[in-house]
N, C-alpha and C positions, 0 to 999 in steps of 0.2 A: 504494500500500500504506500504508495506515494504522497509527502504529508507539503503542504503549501504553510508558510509562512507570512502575516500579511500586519503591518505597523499602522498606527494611526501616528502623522506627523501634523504637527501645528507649527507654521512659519508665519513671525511676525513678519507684517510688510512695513518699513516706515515708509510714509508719505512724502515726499520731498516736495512735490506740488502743490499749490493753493489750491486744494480741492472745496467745492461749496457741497457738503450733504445736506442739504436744506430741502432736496425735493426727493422721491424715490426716482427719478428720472436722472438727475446728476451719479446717483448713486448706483443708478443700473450704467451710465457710461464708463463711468469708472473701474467697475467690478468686469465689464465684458472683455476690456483689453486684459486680465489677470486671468480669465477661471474659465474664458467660453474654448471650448475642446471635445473631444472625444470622449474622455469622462467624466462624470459628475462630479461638482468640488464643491464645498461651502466655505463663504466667509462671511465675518462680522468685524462688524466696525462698533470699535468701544466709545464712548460719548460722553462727556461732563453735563454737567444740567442745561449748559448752553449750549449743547448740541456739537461743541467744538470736540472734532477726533482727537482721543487718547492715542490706541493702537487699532490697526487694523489686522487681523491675522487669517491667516486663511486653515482649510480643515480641512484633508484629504487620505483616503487610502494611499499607502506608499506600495507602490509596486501590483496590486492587487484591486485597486479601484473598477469599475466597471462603468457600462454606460447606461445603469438604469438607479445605481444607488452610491450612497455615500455614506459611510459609519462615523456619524456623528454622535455626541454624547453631552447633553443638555451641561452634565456634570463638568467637565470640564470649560464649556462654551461659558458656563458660570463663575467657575474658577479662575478662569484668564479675566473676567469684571470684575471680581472680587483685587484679585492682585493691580489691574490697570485702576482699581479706583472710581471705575464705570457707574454713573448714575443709569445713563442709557443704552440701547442696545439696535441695533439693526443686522439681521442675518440676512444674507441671500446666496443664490445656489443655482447650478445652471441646469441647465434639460436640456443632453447631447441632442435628442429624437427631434429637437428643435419645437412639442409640443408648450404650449404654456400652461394648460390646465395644471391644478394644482392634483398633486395623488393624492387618497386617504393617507398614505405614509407621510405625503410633507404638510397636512390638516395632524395627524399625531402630534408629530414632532416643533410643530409650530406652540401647539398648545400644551405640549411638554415643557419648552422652554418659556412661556411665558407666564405659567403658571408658577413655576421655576423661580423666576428671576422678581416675579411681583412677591414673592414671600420674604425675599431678601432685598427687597425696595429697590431694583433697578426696572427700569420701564422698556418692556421690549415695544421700539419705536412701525418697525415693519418687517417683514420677511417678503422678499422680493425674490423671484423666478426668471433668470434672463436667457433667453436666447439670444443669437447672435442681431439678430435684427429687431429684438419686441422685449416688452416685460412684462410680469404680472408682479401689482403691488397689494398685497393681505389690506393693506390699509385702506388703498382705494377703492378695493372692492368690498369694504366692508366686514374683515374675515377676520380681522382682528379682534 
């Protein structure tokens, strides 16, 4: 029996450009040059109460990833706010298939982390779905 081996790696990105996160639109351009690809990635931008980015760090299978999932874990996605100081929170994550609908798995895990992070008073702000050309925003469509 042949045994696979597969890591969750968390890589801060720092920002070096005047990025504006103020809309989920700025933040879906931002995120599509980093994470749109062949497999699915997540990342979250950490945020002071003024909205102004801490860290942003991204969440991916190492070596093992695929193109319909990503092994994320609310626990940690919390711990990196806890440690950044994070009042707030924005996660997003891309859809190789290039659909935007949201899965029952990214409706779980959405309300995983925001239940999450409201018990430890950080405000998860939106979870955004981008493909290479379009986004879907949890917030705009009311899903938050």
């Amino acid at each position: 029996m042949q045994m696979y081996r597969s890591e969750v790696v968390y890589h801060p990105l720092h920002v070096k450009e005047d990025v504006n996160f103020q809309s989920p639109e700025s933040i879906a351009s931002f995120f599509r040059k980093n994470i749109i690809g062949p497999i699915e990635k997540m990342a979250c931008i950490f945020l002071n109460t003024r909205n102004s980015e801490i860290e942003t760090m991204y969440f991916h299978e190492h070596a093992s990833g695929t193109v319909s999932q990503c092994a994320v874990y609310p626990r940690k996605i919390l711990e990196c706010a806890i440690l950044n100081q994070a009042s707030r929170l924005v996660i997003c994550h891309n859809h190789p298939s290039g659909n935007l609908t949201p899965s029952p798995a990214d409706d779980l895990i959405t309300q995983r982390i925001k239940d999450a992070a409201k018990f430890i008073d950080i405000e998860l702000l939106d979870h955004l779905i981008i493909t290479e050309n379009a986004y879907f925003s949890y917030q705009e469509n009311y899903r938050l």
